[in-house]
C-alpha positions in Angstrom: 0.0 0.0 0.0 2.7 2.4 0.9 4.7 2.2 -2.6 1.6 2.8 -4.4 0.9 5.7 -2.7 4.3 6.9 -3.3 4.0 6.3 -7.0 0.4 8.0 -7.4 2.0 11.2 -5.3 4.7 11.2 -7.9 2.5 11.1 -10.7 0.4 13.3 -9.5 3.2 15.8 -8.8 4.7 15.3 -12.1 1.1 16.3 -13.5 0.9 19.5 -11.5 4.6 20.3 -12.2 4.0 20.0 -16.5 0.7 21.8 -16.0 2.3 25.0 -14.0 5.0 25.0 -17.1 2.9 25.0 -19.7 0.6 28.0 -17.2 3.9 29.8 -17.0 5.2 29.9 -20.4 1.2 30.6 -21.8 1.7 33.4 -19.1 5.4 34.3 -20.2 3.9 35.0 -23.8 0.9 37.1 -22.8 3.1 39.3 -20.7 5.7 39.8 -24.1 7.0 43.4 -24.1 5.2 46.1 -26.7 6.8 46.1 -29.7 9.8 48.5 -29.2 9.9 50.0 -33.1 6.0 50.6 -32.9 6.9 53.5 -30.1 9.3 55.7 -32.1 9.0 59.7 -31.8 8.6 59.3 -35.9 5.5 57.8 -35.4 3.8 60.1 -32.6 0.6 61.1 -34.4 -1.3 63.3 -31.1 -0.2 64.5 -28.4 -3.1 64.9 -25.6 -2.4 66.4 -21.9 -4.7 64.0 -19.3 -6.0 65.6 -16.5 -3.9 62.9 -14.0 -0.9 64.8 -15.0 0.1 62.7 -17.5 0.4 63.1 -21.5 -1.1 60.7 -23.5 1.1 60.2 -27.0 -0.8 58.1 -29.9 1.5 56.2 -32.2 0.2 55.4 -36.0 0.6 52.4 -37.7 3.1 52.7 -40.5 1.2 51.0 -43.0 -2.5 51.6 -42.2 -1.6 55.0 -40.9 -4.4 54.5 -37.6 -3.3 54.9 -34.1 -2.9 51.5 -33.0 -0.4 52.0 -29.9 -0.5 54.7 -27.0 1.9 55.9 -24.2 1.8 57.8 -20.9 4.6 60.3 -20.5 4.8 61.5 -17.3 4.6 65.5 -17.4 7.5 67.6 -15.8 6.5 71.2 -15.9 3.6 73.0 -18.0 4.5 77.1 -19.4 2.0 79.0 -20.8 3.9 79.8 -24.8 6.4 78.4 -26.7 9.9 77.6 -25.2 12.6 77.4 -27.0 14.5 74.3 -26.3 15.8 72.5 -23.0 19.6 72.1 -21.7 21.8 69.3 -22.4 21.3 68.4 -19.1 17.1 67.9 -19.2 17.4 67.3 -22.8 19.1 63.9 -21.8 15.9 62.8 -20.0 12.6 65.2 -21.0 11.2 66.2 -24.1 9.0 69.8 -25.4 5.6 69.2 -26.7 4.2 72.4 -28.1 -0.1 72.1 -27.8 -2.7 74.9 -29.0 -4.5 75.3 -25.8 -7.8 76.6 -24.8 -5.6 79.8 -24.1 -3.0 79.9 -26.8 -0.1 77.9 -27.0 1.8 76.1 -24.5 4.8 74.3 -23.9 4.6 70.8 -22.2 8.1 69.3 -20.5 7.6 65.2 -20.6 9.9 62.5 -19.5 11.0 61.3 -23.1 10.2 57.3 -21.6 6.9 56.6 -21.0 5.6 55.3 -17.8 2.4 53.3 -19.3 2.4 51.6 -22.6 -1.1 50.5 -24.2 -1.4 48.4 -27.5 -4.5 46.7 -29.5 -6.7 50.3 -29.5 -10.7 49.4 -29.5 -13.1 51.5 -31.0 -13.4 53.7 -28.4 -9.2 54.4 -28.5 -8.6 52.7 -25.0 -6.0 50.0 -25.2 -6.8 46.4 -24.5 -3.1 45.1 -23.5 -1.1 48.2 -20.9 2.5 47.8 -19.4 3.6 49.2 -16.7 7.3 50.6 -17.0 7.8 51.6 -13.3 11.6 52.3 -13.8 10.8 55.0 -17.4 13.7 53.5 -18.7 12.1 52.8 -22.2 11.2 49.4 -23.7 13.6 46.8 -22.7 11.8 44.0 -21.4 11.1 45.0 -17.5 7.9 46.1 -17.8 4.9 44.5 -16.4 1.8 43.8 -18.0 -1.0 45.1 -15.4 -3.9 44.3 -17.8 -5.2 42.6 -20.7 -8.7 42.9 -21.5 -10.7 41.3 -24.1 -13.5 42.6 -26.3 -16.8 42.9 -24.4 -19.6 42.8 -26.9 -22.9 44.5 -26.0 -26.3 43.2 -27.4 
């Protein structure tokens, strides 16, 4: 009785040990990194300030030439026309944005890597799949995916 025991907990545990692989690399290719060359500054179609603080850029596909991919740039400081350029210095880590406001134009400093990433727009332009990028140090495979949602369909 005792050896079969022993061989039903190994096969048992073998079977829980395959199945958490296969769970782990399913989960490993789910949480794959946004395409890196889908995020140039080439591609930055809008630029749209958010009223958490954050700037929302939208990205267009090359070929279709629709926004498929968004990112959240956190922003740094906010002046109220055009500014010329940044020093070496900031210029190493920020970025201007110049946006026609409600009261003229106006210069927005960013952080030049995002802090969100969102791909597979819907309809509505929210992104299904978003990374988080905690450390703004641009795509390089340490950012975590903190959703992915799938179509919802309405009657």
């Amino acid at each position: 009785m005792g050896r079969t025991n022993h061989l039903y907990l190994r096969s048992v545990s073998g079977l829980f040990l395959a199945g958490l692989f296969f769970l782990t690399q399913e989960t490993a290719a789910c949480q794959a990194s946004p395409d890196q060359m889908a995020f140039t500054w080439a591609l930055v179609e809008d630029a749209t300030p958010q009223p958490n603080g954050l700037m929302l850029l939208a990205y267009r596909d090359e070929e279709s030439l629709k926004i498929t991919h968004v990112s959240y740039h956190r922003v740094s400081a906010i002046f109220p026309a055009i500014q010329p350029s940044l020093s070496e210095a900031e210029a190493e880590h920020h970025s201007l944005l110049f946006i026609d406001g409600s009261f003229g134009p106006s210069t927005y400093v960013i952080f030049k890597e995002a802090l969100y990433y969102g791909t597979d727009l819907d309809n509505v332009g929210l992104p299904r799949r978003v990374w988080l990028d905690s450390e703004e140090d641009g795509l390089n495979g340490n950012e975590l995916l903190m959703f992915d949602r799938f179509d919802i369909t309405v009657p």
